[in-house]
C-alpha positions in Angstrom: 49.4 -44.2 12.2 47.5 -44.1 8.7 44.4 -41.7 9.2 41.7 -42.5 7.0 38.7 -40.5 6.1 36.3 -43.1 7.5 38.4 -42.3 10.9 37.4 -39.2 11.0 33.7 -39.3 10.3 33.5 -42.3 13.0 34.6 -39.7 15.6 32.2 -36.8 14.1 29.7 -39.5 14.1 30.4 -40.4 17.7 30.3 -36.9 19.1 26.9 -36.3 17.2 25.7 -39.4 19.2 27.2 -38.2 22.3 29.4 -41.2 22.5 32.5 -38.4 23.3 32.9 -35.0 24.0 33.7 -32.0 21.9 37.3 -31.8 23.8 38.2 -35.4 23.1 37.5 -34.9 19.3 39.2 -32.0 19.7 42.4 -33.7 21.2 42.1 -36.3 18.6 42.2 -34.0 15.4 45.2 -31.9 17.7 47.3 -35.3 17.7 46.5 -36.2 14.2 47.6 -33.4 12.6 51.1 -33.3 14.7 51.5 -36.9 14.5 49.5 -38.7 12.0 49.7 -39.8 8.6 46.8 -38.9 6.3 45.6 -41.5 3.4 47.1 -40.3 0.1 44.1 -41.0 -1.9 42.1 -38.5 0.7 44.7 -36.6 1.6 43.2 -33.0 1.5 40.1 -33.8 2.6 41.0 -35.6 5.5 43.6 -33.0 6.6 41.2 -29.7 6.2 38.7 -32.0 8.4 41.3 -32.5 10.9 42.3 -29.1 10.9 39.0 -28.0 11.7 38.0 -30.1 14.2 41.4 -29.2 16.0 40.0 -25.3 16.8 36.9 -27.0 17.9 37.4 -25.9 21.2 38.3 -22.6 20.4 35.2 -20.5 21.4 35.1 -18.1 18.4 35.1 -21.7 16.6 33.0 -24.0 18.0 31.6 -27.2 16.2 28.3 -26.2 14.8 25.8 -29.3 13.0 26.1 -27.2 9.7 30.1 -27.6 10.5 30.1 -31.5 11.0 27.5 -31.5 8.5 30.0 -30.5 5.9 33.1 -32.2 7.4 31.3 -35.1 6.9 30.4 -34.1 3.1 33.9 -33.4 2.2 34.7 -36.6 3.3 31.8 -38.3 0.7 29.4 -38.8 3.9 25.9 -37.3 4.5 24.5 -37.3 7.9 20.6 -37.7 8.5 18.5 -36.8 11.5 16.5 -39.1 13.6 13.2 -37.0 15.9 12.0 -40.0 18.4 9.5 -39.5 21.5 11.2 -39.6 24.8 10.4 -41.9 27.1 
């Protein structure tokens, strides 16, 4: 399966919006890198992200916001915060 950098950020973007946990990203980015197959035109990029988001889970790792924060800037995204009131 062809991994593309806009794969990746989906999946940061949907464990930023809680949408999956930190170990199913984690599992994700484990399976990619022994199984997948990384777009050329992105390749290095797309593999470091990968890499990192595979020792995720790994407590002296972690994800932090700075770290998706720049996953998803190597991969030519920014991220933005939005503060609402809870209801």
């Amino acid at each position: 399966m062809l991994i593309k950098r806009q794969d990746v950020a989906s999946k940061v973007s949907d464990y930023l919006h809680h949408k999956i946990q930190l170990s199913d990203l984690e599992d994700r980015a484990e399976r990619a890198m022994m199984e997948g197959e990384f777009e050329p035109s992105s390749y290095k990029e797309i593999r470091e992200a990968v890499a990192l988001l595979g020792l995720a889970d790994v407590h002296a790792f972690g994800l932090t916001w700075d770290d998706a924060q720049r996953i998803l800037g190597k991969l030519g995204y920014q991220t933005s915060v939005e503060v609402t009131e809870s209801e």
